[in-house]
C-alpha positions as a printed Julia matrix, in Angstrom:
474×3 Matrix{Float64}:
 116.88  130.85  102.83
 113.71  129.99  100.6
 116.08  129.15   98.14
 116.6   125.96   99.77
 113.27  124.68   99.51
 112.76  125.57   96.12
 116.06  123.68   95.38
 114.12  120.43   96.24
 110.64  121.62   95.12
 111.6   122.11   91.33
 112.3   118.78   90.34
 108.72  117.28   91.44
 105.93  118.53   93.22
 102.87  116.96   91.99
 104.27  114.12   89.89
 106.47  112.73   92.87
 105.49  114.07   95.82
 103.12  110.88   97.13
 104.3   107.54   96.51
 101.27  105.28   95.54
 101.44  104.03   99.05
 100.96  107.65  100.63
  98.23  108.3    97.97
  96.3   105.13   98.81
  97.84  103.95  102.16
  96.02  100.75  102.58
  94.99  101.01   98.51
  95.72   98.22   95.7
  99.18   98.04   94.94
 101.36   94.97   93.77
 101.92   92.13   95.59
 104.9    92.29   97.78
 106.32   89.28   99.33
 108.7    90.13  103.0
 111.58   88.4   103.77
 108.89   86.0   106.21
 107.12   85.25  103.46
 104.06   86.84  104.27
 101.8    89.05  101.39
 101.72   92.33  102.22
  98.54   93.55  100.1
  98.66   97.43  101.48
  94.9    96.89  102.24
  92.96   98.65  104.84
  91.77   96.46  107.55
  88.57   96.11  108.3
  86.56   98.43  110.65
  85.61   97.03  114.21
  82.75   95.05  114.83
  79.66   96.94  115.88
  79.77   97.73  119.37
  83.39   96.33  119.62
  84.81   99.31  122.09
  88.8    99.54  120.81
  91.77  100.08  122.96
  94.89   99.44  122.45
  96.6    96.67  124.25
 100.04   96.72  126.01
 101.94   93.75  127.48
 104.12   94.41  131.26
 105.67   91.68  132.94
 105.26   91.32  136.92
 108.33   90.62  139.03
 108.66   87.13  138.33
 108.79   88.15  134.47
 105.05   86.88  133.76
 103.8    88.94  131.03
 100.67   90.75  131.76
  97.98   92.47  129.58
  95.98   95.77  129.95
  93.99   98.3   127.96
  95.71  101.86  127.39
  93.27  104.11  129.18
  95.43  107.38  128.48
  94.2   109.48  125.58
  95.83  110.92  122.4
  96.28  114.41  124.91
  99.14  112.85  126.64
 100.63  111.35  124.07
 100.88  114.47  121.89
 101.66  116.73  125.39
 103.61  119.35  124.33
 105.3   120.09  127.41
 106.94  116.4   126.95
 110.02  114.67  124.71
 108.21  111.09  124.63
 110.56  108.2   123.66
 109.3   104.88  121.5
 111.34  101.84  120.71
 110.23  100.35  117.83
 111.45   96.42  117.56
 111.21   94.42  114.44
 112.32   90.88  113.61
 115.76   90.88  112.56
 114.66   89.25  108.95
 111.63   92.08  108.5
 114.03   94.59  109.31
 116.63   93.95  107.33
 113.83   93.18  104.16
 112.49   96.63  104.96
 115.03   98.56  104.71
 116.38   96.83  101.73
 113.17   97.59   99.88
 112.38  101.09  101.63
 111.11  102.81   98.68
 108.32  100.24   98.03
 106.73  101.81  101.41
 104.8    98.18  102.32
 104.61   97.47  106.01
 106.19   94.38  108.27
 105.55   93.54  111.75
 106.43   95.47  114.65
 105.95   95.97  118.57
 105.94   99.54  120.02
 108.15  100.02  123.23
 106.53  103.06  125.25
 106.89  103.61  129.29
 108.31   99.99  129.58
 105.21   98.72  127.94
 104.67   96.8   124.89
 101.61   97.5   122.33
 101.77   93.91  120.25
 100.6    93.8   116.8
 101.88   97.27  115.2
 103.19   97.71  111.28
 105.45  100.14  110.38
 107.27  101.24  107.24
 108.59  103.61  105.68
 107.39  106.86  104.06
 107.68  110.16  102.05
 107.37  112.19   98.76
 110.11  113.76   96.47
 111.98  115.22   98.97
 111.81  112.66  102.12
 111.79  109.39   99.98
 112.89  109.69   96.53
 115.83  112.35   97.06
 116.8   110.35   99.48
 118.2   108.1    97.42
 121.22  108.22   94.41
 120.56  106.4    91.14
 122.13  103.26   92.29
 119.91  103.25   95.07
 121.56  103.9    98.43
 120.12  105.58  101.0
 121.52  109.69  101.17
 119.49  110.98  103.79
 120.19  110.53  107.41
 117.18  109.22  108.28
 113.8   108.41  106.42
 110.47  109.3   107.86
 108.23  106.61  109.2
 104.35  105.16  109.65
 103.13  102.94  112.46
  99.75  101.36  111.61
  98.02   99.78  114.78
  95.35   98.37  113.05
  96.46   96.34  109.78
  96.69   92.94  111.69
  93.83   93.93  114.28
  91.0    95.62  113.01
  90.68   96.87  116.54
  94.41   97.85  117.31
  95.59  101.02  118.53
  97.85  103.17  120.32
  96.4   106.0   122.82
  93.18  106.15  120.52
  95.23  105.98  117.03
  94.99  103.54  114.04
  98.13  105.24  112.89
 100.54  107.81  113.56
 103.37  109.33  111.29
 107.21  109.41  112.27
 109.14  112.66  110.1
 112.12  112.66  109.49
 112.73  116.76  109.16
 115.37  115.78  107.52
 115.09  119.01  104.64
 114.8   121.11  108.16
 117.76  122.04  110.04
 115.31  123.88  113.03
 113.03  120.34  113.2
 110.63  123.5   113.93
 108.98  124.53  111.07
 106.35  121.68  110.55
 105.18  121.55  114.54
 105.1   125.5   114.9
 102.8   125.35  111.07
 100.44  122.94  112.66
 100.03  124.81  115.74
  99.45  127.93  114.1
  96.58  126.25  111.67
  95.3   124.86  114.37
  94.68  127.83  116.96
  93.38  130.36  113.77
  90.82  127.21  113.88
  91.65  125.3   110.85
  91.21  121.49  111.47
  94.99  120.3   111.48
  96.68  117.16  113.3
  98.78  117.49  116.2
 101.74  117.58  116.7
 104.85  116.54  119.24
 108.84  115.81  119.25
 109.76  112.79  120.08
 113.01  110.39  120.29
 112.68  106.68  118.51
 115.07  103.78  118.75
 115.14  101.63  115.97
 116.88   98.08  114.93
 120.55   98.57  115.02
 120.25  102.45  114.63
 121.01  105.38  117.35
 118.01  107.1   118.99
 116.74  110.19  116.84
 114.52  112.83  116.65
 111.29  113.02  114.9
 108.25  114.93  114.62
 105.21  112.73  115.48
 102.33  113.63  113.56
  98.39  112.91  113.97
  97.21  111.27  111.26
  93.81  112.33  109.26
  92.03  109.19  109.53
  88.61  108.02  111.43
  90.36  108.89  114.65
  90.88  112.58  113.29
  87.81  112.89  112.22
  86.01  111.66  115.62
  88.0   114.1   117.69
  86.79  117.2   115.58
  83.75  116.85  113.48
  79.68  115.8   115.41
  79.7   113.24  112.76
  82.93  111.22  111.34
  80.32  108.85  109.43
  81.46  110.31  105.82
  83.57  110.37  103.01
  87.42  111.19  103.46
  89.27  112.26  100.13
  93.15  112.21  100.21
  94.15  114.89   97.68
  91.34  115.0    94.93
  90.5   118.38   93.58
  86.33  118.74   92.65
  87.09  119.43   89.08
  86.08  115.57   87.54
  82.92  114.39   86.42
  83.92  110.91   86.75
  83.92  108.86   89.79
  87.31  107.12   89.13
  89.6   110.15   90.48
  86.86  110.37   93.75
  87.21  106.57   94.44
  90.91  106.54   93.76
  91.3   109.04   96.7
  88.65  107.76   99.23
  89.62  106.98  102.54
  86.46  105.76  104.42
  83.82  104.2   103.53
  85.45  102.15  100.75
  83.58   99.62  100.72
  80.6   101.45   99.7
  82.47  103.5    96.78
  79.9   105.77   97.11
  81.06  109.51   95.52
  78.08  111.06   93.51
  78.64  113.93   96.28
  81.41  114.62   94.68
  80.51  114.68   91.23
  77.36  116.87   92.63
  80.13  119.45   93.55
  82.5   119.31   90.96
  79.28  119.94   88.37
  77.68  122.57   90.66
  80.9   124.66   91.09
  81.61  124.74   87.46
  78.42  125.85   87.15
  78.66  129.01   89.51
  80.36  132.12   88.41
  81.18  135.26   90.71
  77.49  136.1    90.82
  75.55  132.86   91.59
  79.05  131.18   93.47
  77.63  132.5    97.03
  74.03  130.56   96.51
  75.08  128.09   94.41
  77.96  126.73   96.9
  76.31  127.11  100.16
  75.23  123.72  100.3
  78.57  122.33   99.72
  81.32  124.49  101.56
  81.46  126.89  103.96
  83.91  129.5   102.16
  84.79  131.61  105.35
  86.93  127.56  106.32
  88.44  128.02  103.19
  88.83  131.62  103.48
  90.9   131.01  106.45
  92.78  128.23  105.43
  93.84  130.44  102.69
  94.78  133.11  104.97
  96.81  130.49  107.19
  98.34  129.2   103.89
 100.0   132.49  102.82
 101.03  133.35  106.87
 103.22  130.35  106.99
 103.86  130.64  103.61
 103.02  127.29  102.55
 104.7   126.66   99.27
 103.14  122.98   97.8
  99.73  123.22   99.26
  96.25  123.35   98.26
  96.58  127.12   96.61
  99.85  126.25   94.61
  99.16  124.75   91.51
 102.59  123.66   89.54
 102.45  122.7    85.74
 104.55  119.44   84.88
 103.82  118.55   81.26
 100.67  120.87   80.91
  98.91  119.85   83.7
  98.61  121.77   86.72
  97.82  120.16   89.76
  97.93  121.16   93.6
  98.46  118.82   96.73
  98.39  118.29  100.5
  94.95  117.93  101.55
  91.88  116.16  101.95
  88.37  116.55  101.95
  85.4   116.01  104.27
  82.44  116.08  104.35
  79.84  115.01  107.18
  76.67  113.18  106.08
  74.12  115.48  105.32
  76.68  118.02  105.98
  79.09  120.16  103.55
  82.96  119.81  102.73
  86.04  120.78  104.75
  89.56  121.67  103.3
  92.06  120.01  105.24
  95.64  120.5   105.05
  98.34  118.13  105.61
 101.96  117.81  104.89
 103.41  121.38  106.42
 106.83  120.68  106.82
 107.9   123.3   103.75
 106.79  126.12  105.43
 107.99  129.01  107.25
 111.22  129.15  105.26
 111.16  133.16  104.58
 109.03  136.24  105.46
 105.93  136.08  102.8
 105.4   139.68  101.8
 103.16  138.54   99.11
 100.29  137.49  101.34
  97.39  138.95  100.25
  98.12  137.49   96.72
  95.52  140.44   95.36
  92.68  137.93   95.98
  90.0   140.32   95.53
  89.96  140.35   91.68
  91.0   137.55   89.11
  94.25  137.79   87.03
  93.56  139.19   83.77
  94.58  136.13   82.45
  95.11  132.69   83.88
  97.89  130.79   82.05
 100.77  129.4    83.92
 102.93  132.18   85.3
 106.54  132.39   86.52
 107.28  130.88   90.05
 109.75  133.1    90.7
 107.5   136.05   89.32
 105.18  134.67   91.62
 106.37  134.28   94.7
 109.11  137.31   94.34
 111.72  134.79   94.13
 114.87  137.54   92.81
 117.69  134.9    92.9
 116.06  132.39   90.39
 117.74  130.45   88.13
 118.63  126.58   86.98
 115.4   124.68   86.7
 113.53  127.25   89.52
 113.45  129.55   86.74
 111.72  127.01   84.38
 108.54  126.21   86.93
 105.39  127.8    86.35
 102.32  127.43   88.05
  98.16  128.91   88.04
  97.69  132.15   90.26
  94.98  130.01   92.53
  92.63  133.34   92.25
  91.49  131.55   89.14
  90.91  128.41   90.87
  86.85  128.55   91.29
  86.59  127.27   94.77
  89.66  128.96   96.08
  89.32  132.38   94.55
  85.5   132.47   94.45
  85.7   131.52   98.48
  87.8   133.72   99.36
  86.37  137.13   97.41
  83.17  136.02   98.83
  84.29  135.57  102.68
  87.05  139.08  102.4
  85.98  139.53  106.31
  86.84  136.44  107.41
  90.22  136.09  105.57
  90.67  139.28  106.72
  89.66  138.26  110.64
  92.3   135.52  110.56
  95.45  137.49  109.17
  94.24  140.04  112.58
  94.55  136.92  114.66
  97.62  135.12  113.61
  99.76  138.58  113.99
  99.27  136.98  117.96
  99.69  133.84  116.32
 102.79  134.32  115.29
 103.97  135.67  117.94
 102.88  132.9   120.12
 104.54  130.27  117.84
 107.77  132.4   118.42
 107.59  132.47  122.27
 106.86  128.2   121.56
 109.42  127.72  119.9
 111.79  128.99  122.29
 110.53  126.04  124.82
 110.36  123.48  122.11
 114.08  124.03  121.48
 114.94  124.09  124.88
 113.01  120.35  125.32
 114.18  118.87  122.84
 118.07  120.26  122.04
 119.98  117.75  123.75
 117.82  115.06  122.21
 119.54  116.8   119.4
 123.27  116.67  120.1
 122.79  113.08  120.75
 121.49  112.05  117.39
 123.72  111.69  115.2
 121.46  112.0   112.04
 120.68  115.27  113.71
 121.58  118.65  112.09
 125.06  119.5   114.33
 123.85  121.94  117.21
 125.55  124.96  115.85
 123.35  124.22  112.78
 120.28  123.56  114.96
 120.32  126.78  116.98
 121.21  129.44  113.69
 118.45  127.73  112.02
 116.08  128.02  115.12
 117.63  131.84  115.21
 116.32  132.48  111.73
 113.49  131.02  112.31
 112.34  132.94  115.11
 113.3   136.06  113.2
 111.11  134.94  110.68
 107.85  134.25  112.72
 108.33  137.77  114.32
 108.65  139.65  110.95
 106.3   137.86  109.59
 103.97  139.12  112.36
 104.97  142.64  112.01
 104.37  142.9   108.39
 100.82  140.98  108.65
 100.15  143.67  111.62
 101.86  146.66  109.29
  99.28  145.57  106.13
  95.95  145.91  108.11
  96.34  149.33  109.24
């Protein structure tokens, strides 16, 4: 079964896997004229006036058909309620629509208007979105669409500064379309989330689109200002999309920011690239407390291996001697130290991960590019599997420093996601139920006999998974 990620994850991991719109959604990319004529310069609008209180607006019409406006007083709670198969329409002009999906790969937004509960939230954007696997395999070399369905992003603020939807600037639309269970991602995020890692939430939903059937998709928080409000005492700092602290530079640092452009300020950055290449297994503990907290990363490393995240922060793949990991930001609070956050979990949970422990507690002998296959006890490799290497991420400083230094705590969270996993099991169970006829109606859907072995496996999974975390700590 993990076979058929790696099918997909050999070709491109690091190269691929963001399109510059992804890596710098809202960043400089070329001009792009739509089929209104309108420039669509991929630029982040600007933050809300001081003491401008945002909430997004919806549109009803009375009896008589008057339209009528209102603020959305719900929060992002019910909109991500898990007990719940939401439903959005998303309308576009006929002319943006057909321009958008004509030029779906460039990932630039066009107008749009968000149908939810019979109301109408004006002044959305929505294209849309992936890496390798969701964007650019989704397509053959003459360039027609292969996939069922591509993965989207609505963006309630581009036009309005102010805009949003139940609390959101944006939200993200997958497509699941490399997952036959549509489980894996959701049941990843919960699991991060509840073994306290800072992760997005998550929730099914059905979407109607111009000219195509209703489908299923996963609707995803986004890591934005929104994110950060909801979980750290101060969302004032510096966001970094995907932007290891190994550069000296600030070009890489700026490149990846996410807030605060405008002031381009990243010497904290630098500060902690220079100060961790600095440390070494004796000084790491002093030398690092005033930058990370390495029982968060300690976890997040633990989480990683559970779910057995395969293109995340701790896998670093080579591609033309440089090796490079992704699916994550940074953040750090003013005046405060950096968080790892993950994002992107959808290739997870494929197998049982026996190899979970990874031997963190002492650095490889050597650490040149190994064997994938070797690495992750891949015994059917072959074909261009067989070719990838990557760095054991015990000789990554931060990661392997972290996580010898905070044993207990990585320790700690492999004890609590044995219940973890468990849990996500007895979830998914209810999240099939909810959302299976949803399902047999799409079709871009996996077909339902499909759906439910998939959903079988993957419930085996979770609950072996849990037995042989429990079975290693004894």
């Amino acid at each position: 079964m993990r076979r058929f990620f790696y099918l997909f994850i050999a070709v491109s991991i690091i190269g691929c896997s963001h399109s510059a719109a992804d890596q710098a959604d809202g960043g400089a990319k070329a001009d792009l004229t739509r089929a209104d004529g309108a420039q669509d310069d991929g630029g982040p609008a600007a933050d809300a006036g001081a003491g401008r209180i945002c909430s997004g607006l919806f549109t009803v019409r009375d009896a008589n058909g008057k339209p009528i406006t209102a603020k959305e007083t719900r929060g992002v709670e019910y909109l991500f309620d898990p007990t719940k198969l939401h439903q959005l329409q998303i309308d576009v002009a006929a002319q943006d629509w057909a321009w958008l999906k004509a030029h779906a790969r460039d990932e630039s937004y066009v107008p749009a208007v968000v149908v939810f509960e019979q109301r109408r939230y004006e002044g959305a954007a929505v294209r849309f979105k992936g890496g390798w696997t969701t964007m650019s395999a989704c397509f053959d070399e003459s360039g027609k669409q292969i996939c069922a369905k591509l993965s989207l992003k609505l963006r309630f603020n581009k036009y309005d500064s102010c805009g949003r939807f139940f609390g959101q600037r944006r939200l993200v639309l997958n497509s699941s379309v490399r997952d036959p269970s549509l489980m894996r991602e959701r049941l990843a995020y919960d699991i991060a989330r509840r073994a306290g890692v800072p992760a997005g939430r998550t929730s099914h939903v059905t979407v109607k689109l111009p000219d195509q059937p209703t489908g299923v998709y996963l609707l995803v928080e986004a890591i934005d200002k929104e994110f950060l409000e909801d979980r750290f005492a101060d969302a004032e700092g510096n966001l970094y999309k995907q932007v290891w602290p190994i550069h000296e530079t600030a070009e890489p640092y700026l490149a990846a920011l996410r807030t605060n452009e405008a002031l381009g300020q990243v010497q904290e950055m630098i500060d902690f690239a220079k100060a961790l290449k600095a440390s070494d297994e004796a000084s790491f503990s002093t030398a690092m407390s005033a930058w990370i907290d390495v029982a968060q990363i300690a976890r997040l490393m633990a989480v990683s291996r559970v779910i057995s995240s395969d293109d995340g922060p701790d896998h670093f793949y080579c591609w033309d001697g440089v090796c490079e990991n992704a699916n994550f930001y940074f953040y750090r609070q003013p005046a405060g130290r950096f968080t790892l956050l993950p994002w992107d979990l959808d290739n997870t949970l494929w197998d049982v991960e026996p190899n979970f422990a990874w031997d963190w507690w002492r650095k490889p002998a050597s650490c040149a590019a190994v064997s994938l296959c070797e690495f992750d006890q891949i015994s059917d490799c072959t074909g261009e599997i067989a070719a990838q290497t990557l760095i054991p991420p015990q000789c990554d400083s931060l990661l392997g420093m972290s996580v010898r230094q905070a044993k207990e705590a990585y320790q700690q969270t492999l004890s609590a996601l044995v219940g973890l996993l468990r849990k996500a099991a007895s979830d998914q169970t209810a999240f099939r139920a909810l959302i299976r006829s949803a399902v047999g109606a799409d079709p871009a859907a996996p077909k339902l006999s499909d759906f439910d072995a998939y959903n079988d496996w993957l419930a085996s999974v979770l609950l072996k998974q849990a037995d042989t975390v429990e079975a290693s700590l004894k």
